[in-house]
MIVOFI-661073 format. One line per field, with one value per residue: residue number from 1; residue in three letters; x, y, z of N, C-alpha, C in turn. Coordinates in steps of 0.02 Angstrom, whole numbers. Layout:
<pts>
nr = [NUM  ...]
rest = [ALA  ...]
n_X = [X  ...]
n_Y = [Y  ...]
n_Z = [Z  ...]
ca_X = [X  ...]
ca_Y = [Y  ...]
ca_Z = [Z  ...]
c_X = [X  ...]
c_Y = [Y  ...]
c_Z = [Z  ...]
</pts>
This chain:
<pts>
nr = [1  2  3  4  5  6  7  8  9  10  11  12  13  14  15  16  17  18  19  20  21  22  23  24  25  26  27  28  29  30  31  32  33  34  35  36  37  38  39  40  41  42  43  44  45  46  47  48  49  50  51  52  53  54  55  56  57  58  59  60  61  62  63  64  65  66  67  68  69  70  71  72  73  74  75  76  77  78  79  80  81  82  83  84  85  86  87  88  89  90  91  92  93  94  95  96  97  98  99  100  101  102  103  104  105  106  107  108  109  110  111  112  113  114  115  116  117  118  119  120  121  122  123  124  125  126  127  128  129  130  131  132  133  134  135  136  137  138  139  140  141  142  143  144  145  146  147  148  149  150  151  152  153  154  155  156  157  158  159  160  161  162  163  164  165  166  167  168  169  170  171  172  173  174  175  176  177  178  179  180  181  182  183  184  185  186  187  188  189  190  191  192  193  194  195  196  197  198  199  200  201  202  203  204  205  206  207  208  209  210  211  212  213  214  215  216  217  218  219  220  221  222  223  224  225  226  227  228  229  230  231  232  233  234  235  236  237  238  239  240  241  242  243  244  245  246  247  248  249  250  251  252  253  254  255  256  257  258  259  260  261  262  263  264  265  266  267  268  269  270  271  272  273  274  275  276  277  278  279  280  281  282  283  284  285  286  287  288  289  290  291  292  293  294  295  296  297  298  299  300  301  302  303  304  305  306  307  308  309  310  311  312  313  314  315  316  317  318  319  320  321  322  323  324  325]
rest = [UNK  UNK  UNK  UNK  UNK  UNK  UNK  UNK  UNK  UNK  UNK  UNK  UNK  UNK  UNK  UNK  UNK  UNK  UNK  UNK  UNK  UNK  UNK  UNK  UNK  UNK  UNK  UNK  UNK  UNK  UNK  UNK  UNK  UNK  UNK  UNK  UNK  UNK  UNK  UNK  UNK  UNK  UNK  UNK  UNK  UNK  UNK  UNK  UNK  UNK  UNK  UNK  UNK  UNK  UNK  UNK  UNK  UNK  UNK  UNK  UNK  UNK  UNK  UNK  UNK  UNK  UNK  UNK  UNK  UNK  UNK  UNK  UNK  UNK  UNK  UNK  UNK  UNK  UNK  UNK  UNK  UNK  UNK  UNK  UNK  UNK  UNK  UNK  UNK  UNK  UNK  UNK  UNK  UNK  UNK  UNK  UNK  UNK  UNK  UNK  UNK  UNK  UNK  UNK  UNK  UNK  UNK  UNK  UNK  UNK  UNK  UNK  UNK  UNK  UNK  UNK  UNK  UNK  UNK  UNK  UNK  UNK  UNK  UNK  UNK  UNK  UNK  UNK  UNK  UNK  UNK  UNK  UNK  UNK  UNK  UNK  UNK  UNK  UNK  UNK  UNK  UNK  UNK  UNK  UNK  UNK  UNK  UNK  UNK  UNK  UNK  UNK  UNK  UNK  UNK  UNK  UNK  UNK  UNK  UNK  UNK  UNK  UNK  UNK  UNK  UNK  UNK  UNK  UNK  UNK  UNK  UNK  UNK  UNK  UNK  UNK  UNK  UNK  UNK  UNK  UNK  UNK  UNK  UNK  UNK  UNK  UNK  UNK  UNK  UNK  UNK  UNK  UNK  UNK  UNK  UNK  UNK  UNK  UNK  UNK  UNK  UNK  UNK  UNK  UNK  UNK  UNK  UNK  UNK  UNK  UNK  UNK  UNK  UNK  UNK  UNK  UNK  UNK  UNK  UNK  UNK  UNK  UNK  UNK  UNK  UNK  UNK  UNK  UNK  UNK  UNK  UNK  UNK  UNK  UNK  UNK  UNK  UNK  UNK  UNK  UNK  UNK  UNK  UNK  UNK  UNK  UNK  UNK  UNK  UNK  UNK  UNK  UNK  UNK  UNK  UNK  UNK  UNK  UNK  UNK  UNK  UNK  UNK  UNK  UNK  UNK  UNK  UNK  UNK  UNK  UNK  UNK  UNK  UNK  UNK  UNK  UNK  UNK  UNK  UNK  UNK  UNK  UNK  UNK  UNK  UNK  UNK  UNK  UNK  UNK  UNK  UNK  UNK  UNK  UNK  UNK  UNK  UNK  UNK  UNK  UNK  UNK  UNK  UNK  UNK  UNK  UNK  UNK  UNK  UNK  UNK  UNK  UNK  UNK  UNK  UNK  UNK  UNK  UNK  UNK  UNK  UNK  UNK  UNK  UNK]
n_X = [1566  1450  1396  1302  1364  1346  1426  1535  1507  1502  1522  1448  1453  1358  1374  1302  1296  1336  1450  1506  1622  1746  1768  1646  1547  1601  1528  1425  1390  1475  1619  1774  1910  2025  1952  1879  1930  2038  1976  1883  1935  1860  1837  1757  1597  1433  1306  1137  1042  897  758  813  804  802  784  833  985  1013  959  1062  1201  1139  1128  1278  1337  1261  1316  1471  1459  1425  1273  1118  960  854  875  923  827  821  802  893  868  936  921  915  832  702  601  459  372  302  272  413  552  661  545  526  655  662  545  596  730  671  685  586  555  551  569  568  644  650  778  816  924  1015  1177  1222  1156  1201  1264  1187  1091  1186  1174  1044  1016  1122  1085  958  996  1072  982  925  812  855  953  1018  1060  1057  1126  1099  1141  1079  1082  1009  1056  1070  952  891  960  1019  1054  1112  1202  1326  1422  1358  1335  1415  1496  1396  1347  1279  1261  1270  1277  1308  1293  1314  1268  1298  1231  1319  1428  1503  1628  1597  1684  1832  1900  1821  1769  1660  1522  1577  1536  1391  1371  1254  1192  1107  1082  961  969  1026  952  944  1043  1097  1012  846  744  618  464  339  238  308  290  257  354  487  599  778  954  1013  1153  1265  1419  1541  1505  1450  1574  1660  1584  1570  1709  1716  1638  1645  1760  1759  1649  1716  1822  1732  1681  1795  1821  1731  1767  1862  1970  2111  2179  2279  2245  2155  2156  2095  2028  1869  1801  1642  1630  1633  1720  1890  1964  1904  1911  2054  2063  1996  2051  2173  2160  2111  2247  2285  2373  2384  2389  2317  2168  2046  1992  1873  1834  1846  1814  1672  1631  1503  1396  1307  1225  1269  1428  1498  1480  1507  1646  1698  1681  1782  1881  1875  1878  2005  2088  2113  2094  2123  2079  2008  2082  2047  1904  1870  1705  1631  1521  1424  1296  1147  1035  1086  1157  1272  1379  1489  1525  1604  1703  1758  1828]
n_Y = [-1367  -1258  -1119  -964  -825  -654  -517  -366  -248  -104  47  189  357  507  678  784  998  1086  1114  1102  1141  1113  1234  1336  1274  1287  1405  1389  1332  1253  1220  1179  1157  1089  1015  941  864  814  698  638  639  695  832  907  904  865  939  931  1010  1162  1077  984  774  633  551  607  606  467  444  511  446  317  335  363  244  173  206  175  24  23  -5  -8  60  -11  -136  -172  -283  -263  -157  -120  -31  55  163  296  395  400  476  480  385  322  274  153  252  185  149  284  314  206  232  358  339  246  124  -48  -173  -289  -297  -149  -103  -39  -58  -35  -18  67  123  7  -29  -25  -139  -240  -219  -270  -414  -440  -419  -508  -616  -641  -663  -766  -840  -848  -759  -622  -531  -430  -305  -140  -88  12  154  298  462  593  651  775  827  772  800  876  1023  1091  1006  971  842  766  832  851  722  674  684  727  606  460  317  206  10  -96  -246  -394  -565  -708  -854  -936  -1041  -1077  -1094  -992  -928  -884  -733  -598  -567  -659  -698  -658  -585  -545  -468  -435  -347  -293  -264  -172  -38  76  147  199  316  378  488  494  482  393  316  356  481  560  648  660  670  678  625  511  476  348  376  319  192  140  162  68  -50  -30  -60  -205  -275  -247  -289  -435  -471  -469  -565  -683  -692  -729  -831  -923  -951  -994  -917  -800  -661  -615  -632  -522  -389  -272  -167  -115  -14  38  219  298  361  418  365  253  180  152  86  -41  -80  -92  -197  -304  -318  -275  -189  -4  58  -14  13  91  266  386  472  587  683  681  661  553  471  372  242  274  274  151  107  237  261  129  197  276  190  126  232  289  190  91  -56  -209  -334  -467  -467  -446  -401  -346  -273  -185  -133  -64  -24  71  -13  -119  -163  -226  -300  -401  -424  -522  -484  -548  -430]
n_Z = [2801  2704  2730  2763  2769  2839  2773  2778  2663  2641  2714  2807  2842  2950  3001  3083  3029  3129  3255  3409  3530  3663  3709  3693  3763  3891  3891  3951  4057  4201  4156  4079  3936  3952  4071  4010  3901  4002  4083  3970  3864  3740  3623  3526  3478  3365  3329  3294  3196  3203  3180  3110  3107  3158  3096  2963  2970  2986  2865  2784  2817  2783  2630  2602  2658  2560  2437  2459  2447  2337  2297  2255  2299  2287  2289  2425  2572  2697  2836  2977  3099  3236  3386  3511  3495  3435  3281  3292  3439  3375  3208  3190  3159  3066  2981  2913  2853  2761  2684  2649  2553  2459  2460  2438  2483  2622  2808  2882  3043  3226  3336  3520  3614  3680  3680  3650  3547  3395  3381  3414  3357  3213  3258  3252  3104  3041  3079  3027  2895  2900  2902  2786  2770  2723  2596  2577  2687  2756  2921  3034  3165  3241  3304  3395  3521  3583  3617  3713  3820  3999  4013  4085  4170  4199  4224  4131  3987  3932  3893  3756  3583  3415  3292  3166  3085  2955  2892  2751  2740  2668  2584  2577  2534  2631  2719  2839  2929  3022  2951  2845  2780  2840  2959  3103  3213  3349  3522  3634  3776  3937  4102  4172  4296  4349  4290  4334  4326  4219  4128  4035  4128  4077  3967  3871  3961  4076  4129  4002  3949  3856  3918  4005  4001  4153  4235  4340  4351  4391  4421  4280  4213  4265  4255  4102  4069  4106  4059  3911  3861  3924  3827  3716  3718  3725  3606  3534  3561  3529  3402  3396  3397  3470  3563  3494  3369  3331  3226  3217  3364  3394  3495  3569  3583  3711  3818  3807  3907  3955  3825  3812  3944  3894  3774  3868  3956  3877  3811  3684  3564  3572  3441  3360  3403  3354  3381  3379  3469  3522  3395  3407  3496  3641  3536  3549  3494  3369  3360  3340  3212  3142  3202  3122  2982  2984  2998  2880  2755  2781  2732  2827  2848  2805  2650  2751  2875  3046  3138  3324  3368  3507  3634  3746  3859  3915  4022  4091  3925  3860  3727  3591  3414  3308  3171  3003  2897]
ca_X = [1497  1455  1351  1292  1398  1349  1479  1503  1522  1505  1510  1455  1426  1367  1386  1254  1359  1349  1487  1504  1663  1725  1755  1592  1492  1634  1521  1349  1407  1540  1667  1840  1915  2045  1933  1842  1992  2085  1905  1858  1943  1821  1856  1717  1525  1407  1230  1084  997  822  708  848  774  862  796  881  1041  1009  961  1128  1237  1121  1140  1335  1352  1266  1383  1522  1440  1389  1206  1057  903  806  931  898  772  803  846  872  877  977  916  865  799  682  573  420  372  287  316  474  607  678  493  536  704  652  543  665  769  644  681  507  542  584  548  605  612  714  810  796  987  1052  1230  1243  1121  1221  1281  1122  1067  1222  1149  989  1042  1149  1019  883  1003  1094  912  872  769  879  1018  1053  1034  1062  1114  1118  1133  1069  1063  988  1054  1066  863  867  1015  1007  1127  1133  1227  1403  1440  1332  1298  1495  1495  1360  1343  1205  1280  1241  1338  1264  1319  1278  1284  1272  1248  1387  1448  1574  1632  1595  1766  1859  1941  1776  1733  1586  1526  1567  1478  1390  1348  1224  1202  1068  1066  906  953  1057  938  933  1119  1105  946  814  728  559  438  277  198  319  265  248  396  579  668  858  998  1035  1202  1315  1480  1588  1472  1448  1658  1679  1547  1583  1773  1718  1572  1656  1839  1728  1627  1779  1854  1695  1671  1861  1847  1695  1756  1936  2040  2145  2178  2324  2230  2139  2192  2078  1978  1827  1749  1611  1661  1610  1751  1967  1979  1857  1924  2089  2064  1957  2121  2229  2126  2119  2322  2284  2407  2363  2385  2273  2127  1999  1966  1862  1786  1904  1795  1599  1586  1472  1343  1271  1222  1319  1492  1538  1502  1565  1711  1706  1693  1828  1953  1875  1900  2081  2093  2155  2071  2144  2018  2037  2071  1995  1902  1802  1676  1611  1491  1407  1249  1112  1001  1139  1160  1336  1384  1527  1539  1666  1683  1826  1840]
ca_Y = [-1359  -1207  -1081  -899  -754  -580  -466  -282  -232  -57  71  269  401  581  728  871  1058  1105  1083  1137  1151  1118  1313  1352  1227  1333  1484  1395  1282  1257  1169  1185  1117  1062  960  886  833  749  663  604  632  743  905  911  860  899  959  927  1117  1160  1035  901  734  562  492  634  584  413  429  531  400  247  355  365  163  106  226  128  -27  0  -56  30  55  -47  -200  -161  -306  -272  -120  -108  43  52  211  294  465  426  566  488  367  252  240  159  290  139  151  335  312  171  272  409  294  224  53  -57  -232  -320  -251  -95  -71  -4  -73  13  -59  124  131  -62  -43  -50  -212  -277  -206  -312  -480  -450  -442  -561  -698  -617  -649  -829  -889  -839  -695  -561  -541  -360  -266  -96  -63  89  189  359  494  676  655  833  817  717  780  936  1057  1129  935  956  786  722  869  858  688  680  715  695  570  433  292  158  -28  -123  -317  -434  -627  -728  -894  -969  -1119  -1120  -1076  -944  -889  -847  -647  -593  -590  -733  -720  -611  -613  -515  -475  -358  -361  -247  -228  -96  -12  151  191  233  295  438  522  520  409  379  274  367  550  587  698  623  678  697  570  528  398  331  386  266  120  149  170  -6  -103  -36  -71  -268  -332  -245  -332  -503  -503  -486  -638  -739  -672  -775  -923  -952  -948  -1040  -871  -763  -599  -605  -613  -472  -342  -189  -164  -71  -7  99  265  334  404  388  311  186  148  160  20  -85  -112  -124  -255  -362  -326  -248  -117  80  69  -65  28  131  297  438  505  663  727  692  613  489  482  335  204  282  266  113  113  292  221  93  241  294  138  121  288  287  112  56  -100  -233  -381  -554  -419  -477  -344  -342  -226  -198  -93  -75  62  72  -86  -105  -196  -244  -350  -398  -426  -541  -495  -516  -376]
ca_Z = [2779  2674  2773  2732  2814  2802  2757  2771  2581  2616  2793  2778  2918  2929  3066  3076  3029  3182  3302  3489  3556  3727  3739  3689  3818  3958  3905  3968  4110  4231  4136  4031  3884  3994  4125  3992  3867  4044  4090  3929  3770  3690  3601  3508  3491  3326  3348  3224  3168  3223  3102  3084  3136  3187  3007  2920  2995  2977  2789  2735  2835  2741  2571  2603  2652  2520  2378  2467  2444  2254  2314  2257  2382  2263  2314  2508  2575  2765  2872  3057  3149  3300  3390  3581  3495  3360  3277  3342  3474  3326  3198  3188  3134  3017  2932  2862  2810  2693  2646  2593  2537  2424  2491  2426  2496  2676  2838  2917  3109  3255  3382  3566  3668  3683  3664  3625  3491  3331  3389  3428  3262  3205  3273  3197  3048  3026  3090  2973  2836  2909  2918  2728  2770  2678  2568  2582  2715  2806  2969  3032  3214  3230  3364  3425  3614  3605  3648  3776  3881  4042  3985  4155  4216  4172  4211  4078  3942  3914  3845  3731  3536  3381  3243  3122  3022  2937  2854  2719  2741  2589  2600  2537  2552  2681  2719  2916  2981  3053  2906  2816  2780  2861  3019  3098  3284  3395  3585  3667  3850  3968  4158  4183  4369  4355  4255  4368  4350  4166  4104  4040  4163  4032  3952  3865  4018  4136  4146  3955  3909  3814  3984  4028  4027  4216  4267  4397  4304  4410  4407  4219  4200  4289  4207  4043  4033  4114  3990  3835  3858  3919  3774  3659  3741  3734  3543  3525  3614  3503  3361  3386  3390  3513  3569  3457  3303  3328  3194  3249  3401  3390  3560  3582  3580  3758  3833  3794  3966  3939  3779  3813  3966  3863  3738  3890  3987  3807  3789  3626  3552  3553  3358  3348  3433  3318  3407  3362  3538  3529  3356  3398  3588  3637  3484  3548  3454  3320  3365  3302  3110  3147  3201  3079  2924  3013  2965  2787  2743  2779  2726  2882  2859  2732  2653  2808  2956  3096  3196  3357  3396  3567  3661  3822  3855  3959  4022  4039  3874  3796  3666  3548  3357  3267  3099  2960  2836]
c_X = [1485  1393  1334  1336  1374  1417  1462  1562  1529  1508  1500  1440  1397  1340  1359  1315  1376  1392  1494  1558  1670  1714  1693  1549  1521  1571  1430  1353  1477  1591  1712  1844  1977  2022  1899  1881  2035  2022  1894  1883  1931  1840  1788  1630  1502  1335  1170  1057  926  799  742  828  831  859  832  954  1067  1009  1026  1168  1216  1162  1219  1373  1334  1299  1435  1529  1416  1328  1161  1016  867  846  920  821  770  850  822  898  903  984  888  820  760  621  500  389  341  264  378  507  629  620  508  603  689  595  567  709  757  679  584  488  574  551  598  587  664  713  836  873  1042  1124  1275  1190  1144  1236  1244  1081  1094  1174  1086  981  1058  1119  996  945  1056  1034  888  821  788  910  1068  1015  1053  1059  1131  1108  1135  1052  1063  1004  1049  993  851  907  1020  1071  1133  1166  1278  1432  1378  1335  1368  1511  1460  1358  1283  1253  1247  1278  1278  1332  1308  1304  1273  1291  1282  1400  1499  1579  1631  1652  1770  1869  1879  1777  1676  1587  1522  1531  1465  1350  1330  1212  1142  1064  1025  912  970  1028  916  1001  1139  1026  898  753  623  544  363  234  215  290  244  300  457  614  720  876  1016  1095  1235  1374  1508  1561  1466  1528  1665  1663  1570  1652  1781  1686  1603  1721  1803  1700  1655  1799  1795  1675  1735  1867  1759  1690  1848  1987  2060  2155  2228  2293  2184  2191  2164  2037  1946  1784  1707  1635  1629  1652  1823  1972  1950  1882  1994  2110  2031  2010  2163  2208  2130  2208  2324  2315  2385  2356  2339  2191  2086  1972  1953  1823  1802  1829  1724  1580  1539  1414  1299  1271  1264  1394  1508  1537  1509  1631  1741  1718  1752  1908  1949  1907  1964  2125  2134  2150  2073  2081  2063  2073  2024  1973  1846  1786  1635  1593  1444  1362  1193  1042  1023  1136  1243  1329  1459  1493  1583  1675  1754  1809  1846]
c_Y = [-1286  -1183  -998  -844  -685  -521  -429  -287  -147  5  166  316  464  627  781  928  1081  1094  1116  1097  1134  1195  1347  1315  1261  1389  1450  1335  1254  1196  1193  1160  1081  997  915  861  783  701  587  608  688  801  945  892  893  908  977  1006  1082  1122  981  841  662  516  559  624  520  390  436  474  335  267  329  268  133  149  170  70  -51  -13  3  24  -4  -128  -225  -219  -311  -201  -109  -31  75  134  226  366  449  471  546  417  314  303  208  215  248  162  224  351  262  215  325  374  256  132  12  -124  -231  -259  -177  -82  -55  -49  -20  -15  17  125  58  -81  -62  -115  -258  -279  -270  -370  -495  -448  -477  -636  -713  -668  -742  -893  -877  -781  -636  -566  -473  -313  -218  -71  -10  130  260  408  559  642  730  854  807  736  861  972  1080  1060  939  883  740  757  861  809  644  712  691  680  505  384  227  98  -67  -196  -347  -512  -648  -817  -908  -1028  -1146  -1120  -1002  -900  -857  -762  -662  -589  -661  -755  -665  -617  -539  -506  -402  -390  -288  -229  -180  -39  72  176  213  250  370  462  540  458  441  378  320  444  587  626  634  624  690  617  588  468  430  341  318  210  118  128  88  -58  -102  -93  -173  -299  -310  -276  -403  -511  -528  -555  -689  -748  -733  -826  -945  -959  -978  -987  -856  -703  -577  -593  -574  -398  -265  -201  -109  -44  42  150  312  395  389  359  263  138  107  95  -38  -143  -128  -198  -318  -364  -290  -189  -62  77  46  -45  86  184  367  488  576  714  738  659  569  506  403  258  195  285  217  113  213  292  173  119  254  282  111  177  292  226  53  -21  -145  -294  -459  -524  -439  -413  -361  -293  -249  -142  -112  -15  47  15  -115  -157  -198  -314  -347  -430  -430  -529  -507  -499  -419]
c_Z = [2758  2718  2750  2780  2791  2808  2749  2698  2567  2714  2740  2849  2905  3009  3051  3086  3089  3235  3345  3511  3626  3748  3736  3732  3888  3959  3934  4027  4131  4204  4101  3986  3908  4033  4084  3946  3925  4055  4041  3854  3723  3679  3574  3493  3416  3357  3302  3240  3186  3141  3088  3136  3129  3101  2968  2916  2974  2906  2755  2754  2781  2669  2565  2586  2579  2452  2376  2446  2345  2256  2295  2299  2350  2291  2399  2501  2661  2795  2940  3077  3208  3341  3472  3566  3436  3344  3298  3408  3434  3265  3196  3143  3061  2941  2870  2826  2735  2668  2602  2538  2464  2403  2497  2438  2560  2724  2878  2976  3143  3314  3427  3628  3671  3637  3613  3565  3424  3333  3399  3353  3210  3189  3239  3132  3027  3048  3030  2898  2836  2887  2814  2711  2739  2652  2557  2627  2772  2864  2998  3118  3189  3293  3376  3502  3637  3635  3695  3835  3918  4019  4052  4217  4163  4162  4158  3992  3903  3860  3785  3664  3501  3316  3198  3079  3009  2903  2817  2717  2686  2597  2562  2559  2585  2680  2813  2941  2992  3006  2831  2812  2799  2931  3037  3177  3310  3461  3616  3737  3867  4041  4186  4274  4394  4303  4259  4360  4281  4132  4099  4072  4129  4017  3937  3926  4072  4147  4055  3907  3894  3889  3951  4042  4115  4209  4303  4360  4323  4391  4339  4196  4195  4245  4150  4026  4036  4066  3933  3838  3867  3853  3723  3673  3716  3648  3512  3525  3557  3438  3345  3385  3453  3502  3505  3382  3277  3301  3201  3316  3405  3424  3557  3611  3638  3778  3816  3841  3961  3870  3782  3880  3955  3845  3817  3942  3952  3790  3733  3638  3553  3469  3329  3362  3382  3386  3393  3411  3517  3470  3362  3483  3572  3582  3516  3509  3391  3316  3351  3244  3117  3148  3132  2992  2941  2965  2903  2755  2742  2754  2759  2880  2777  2734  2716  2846  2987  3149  3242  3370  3451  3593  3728  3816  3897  3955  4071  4001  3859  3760  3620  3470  3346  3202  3066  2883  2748]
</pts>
C-alpha cells in the first residue's frame, strides 16, 4: 500500500567562532584537558559572541540545510524547532527564524524535550507530513547552553557547548515497507519521575531567572546508555529489521563513553558509529543533525543506508529514529 515517507533531502549545521578549549576552561576552574578528554571525549566546545541568539544559530544551520537540499524558504510549509534556550520565553524561537528565513506559509513552533528534542522534532514532523499537513519541512535543533550553565561546576560546565544543525524533510512516496527511503518510524518515551536528576535550576513560574544546569552524572550515564540502545531495538523490531542492518548509528552526542557503550550494548561496530563529541560537546538538542552534517559532508552515507538515531535528555525523554538515507 503506497504511503507518504518523509525523507531527509538535505542536512546543514553551524558553530558560533568562538571556541573554548579544554586548556582554556583549566584557566577558570579546576579541571585539565586530560581529566576531561578520559571522562568524556571532549576537546573542544564553541561559544555564541555577546548578541548571538539561539535563532541566529538556528537560521545559518536552516540556511545551510536547505542549500543542501536545493529548497528555497518559499517551498518551506512547516518548521519545528527543537530547543531548551530560546531567545525569549514566547514567542516561539521557530516564529523568528521563519521569519528570517522569509518562510510565508505553515506553522512554525518549538519543541521543549532537551537533549531528545531533535528527535522529537523528528516525530513531529514526520506525522505533520504522513497526515498531509506538509510537504516540506525544516527541522532544526538549536542551542546557547553556554547561558544556562555555572561555570564555577566543573562537573557540568565541562560538557556543555552552543550549536545548531538543521534538516530538510520532503514528502515522497513509498510503498509501506522497509525498504522505502524516508523515515520509516519513530518512538518516543518520558518518565517525568526522574525529573530532578537532570534539570535547570530556573523558571518562569519557578523563581523567574533561566538558572543553571544541575544532574546526577551516574544516574544520567546509566539511564542514558539503557533507553537509547532500547529504543534502537524497539525502532527494529518495528519495522521487520535487525541490528545487523544497521549501516550507521547515530547517538546523541553527550559524552564518548556514553556513546561508545550505546554501540557496544547494540553490537554495532566502532566504524559504524557517527561521533563528533570530541569537536563541540554536548550541544544539546543539536547533536544529532550535527552529527548527521557530519556523515553527509564526508559522504559517509550512501542512498538505502539504514541509520538509527537515538537520544536521551532531560524529563528524562529519549527516543529513536528509523530512517533510510
Amino acid at each position: 500500500m503506497s504511503i507518504l515517507r518523509s525523507q531527509v533531502i538535505g542536512v546543514g549545521s553551524y558553530l558560533p567562532e568562538q571556541v573554548l578549549t579544554n586548556d582554556d576552561l583549566a584557566k577558570k576552574v579546576d579541571t585539565s584537558d586530560e581529566w576531561i578528554v578520559k571522562r568524556t571525549g571532549i576537546k573542544q566546545r564553541h561559544i555564541a559572541a555577546e548578541g548571538e541568539l539561539t535563532s541566529d544559530l538556528g537560521r545559518e544551520a536552516a540556511l545551510r540545510a536547505l542549500s543542501a537540499a536545493q529548497v528555497k524558504p518559499q517551498d518551506v510549509d512547516l518548521i519545528v524547532l527543537a530547543t531548551t534556550t530560546p531567545d525569549n520565553t514566547f514567542p516561539a524561537t521557530a516564529a523568528r527564524i521563519q521569519s528570517q528565513l522569509g518562510v510565508t506559509k505553515g506553522p512554525a513552533f518549538d519543541v521543549q524535550a532537551v537533549c531528545s528534542g531533535f528527535v522529537f522534532g523528528l516525530a513531529m514532523a514526520d506525522n505533520m507530513i504522513r497526515l498531509g499537513q506538509a510537504t516540506t519541512a525544516l527541522v532544526i535543533g538549536a542551542e546557547i547552553y553556554s547561558r544556562i550553565l555555572d561555570w564555577n561546576d566543573r562537573g557540568t560546565c565541562v560538557l556543555f557547548g552552543d550549536g545548531a544543525g538543521a534538516a530538510v524533510l520532503r514528502a515522497v512516496d513509498g510503498a509501506g515497507s522497509s525498504t522505502d527511503r524516508g523515515i520509516l518510524s519513530t518512538h518516543l518515551y518520558t518518565d517525568g519521575t526522574r525529573y530532578d536528576q537532570l534539570y535547570v535550576d530556573g523558571g518562569p513560574a519557578t523563581n523567574g531567572s533561566s538558572g543553571h544546569v544541575r544532574m546526577q552524572g551516574q544516574e544520567v550515564f546509566r539511564f542514558a546508555v539503557n533507553s537509547m540502545a532500547s529504543s534502537v531495538r524497539t525502532g527494529l523490531e518495528a519495522n521487520g529489521l535487525t541490528l545487523k542492518d544497521i549501516n550507521w548509528l547515530i547517538p546523541h552526542q553527550a559524552n564518548s563513553r556514553i556513546i561508545a557503550k550505546v554501540g557496544e550494548t547494540l553490537g554495532v561496530d566502532e566504524d559504524k558509529v557517527i561521533v563528533t563529541v570530541q569537536n563541540h560537546a554536548n550541544t544539546s538538542a543539536a547533536t544529532i543533525p550535527l552529527a548527521l552534517t557530519h556523515g553527509f559532508e564526508r559522504q559517509l552515507f550512501k542512498p538505502g543506508d539504514l541509520l538509527a538515531l537515538t537520544a536521551m535528555g532531560g524529563g528524562f525523554s529519549w527516543g529513536s529514529a528509523i530512517l533510510r538515507w
